[in-house]
Structures are given as structure tokens and as C-alpha cells.
C-alpha positions in Angstrom: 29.5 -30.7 -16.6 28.4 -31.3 -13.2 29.4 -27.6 -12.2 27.0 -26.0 -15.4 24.6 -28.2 -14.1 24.2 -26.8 -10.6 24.8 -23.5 -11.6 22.1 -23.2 -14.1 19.7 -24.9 -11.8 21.1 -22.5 -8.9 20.1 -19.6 -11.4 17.3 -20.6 -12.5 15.8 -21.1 -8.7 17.1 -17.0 -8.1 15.1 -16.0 -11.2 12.2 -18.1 -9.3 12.6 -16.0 -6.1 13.1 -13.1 -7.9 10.2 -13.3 -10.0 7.7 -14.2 -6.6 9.4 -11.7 -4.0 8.9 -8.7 -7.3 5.5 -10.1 -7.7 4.1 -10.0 -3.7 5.3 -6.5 -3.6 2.7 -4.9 -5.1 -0.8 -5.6 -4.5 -3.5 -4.5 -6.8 -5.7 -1.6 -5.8 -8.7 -3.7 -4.9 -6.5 -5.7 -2.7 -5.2 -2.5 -0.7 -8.2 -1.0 0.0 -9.8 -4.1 1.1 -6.8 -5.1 3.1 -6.4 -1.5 5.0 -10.1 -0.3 4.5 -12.5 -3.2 5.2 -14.4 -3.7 7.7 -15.4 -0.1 8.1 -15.1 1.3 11.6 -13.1 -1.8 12.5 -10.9 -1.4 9.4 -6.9 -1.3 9.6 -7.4 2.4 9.2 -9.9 3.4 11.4 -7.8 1.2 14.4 -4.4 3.0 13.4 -5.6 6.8 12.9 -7.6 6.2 15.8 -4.5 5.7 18.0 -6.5 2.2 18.6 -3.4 0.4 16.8 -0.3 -1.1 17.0 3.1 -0.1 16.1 3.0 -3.3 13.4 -0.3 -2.4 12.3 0.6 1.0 11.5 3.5 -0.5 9.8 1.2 -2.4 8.0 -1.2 0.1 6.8 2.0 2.6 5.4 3.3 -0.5 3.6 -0.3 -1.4 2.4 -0.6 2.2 1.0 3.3 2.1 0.1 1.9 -0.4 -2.9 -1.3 1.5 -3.6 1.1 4.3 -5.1 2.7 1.9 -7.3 -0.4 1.3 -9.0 -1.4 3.4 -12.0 -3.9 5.9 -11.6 -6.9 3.6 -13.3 -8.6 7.0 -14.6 -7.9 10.5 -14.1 -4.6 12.4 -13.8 -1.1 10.6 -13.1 -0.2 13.8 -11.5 -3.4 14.1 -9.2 -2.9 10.0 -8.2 0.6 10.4 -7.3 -0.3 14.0 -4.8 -3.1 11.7 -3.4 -0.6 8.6 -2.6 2.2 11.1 -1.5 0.0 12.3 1.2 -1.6 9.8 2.5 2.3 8.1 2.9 3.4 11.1 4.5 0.6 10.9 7.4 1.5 7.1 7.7 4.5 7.5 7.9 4.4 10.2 10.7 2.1 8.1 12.6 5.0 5.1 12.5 7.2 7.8 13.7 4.8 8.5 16.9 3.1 11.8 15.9 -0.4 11.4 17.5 -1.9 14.6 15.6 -1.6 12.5 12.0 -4.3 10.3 12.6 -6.9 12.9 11.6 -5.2 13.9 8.6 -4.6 10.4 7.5 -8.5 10.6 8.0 -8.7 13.4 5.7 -6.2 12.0 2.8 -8.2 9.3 3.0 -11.4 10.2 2.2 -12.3 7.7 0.2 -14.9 10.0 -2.3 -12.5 12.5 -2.7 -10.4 9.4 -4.8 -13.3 7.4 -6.1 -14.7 10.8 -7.9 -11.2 11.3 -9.5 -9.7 7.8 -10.3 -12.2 4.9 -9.8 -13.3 3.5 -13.0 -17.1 3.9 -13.4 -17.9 -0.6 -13.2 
């Protein structure tokens, strides 16, 4: 008895870690931008595509656009939003890997009208 005991409380404590690890994966669009775009010129993103930032902030900013992409597109064309996300991964990724030259086209992947026209729900 003793044994089910432990072990159902030792599952149920996995499915709790489980469940909370899954669930600060993602963050919600709102909470990307504002996490790797406030702040303007003294955002995240202006500090790492201007060569301004760490190695752990551009780090930060790939894995903070890493769970922008596994948001839906809220309006507009899956196919568009995923080309969009692919993009702007691929230039944060390159930057992680040293390449200075991908900070401007982060810059340009990122232009935030060129998204907002397609994909941000009119409020």
C-alpha cells in the first residue's frame, strides 16, 4: 500500500512539472514583443542587432522569438506568419553564431508594420 502511495503521489508531482515547464515555454505574443521590443531604442533588439549585446542576450532574444512562432497567426495567413517567424529565427540565430552582418536584417525581418498590417488584430 505504502509503495501505490508514493508512487501515485511521485506521478502526480511529474504531471505538476510537466504541466508548468510545457506552460513557461511559450509566451503569448503580447508578452514577446514586449519582452524583446520594449523600450524602443533601448529594447532587447535594438541592443543585440546593434552589436550593443551580449552573447546571453542574443540568446535571449532568439528564444523570445523561438515562442513568438509557436503562436498562431492571430489574423492573416498561417503560411505568411510562419515565413515571417522563420526569418526573423534565422537572422537570430546567425547572430548567436557571430555573424555581425545579421543585425541589419534582423532589423529588416523585424519591422514591426510590415507584421502589424498582416496579422495584428484590429483592437
Amino acid at each position: 500500500m505504502r509503495k501505490w502511495i508514493v508512487a501515485t503521489a511521485a506521478t502526480v508531482a511529474l504531471v505538476g512539472v510537466v504541466s508548468w515547464v510545457q506552460g513557461a515555454e511559450k509566451k503569448s505574443i503580447k508578452e514577446v514583443m514586449k519582452a524583446a521590443h520594449g523600450g524602443g531604442a533601448n529594447s532587447l533588439l535594438a541592443k543585440v542587432a546593434g552589436g550593443k549585446g551580449t552573447k546571453e542576450d542574443a540568446e535571449k532574444l532568439l528564444a523570445l522569438y523561438e515562442d513568438l512562432a509557436k503562436n498562431e497567426a492571430p489574423r492573416g495567413s498561417a503560411e505568411a506568419w510562419k515565413a515571417k517567424n522563420d526569418e526573423i529565427i534565422k537572422q537570430a540565430k546567425a547572430i548567436v553564431n557571430g555573424d555581425a552582418s545579421a543585425g541589419a536584417k534582423l532589423r529588416a525581418a523585424t519591422n514591426c508594420m510590415k507584421c502589424h498590417n498582416d496579422h495584428k488584430p484590429a483592437d
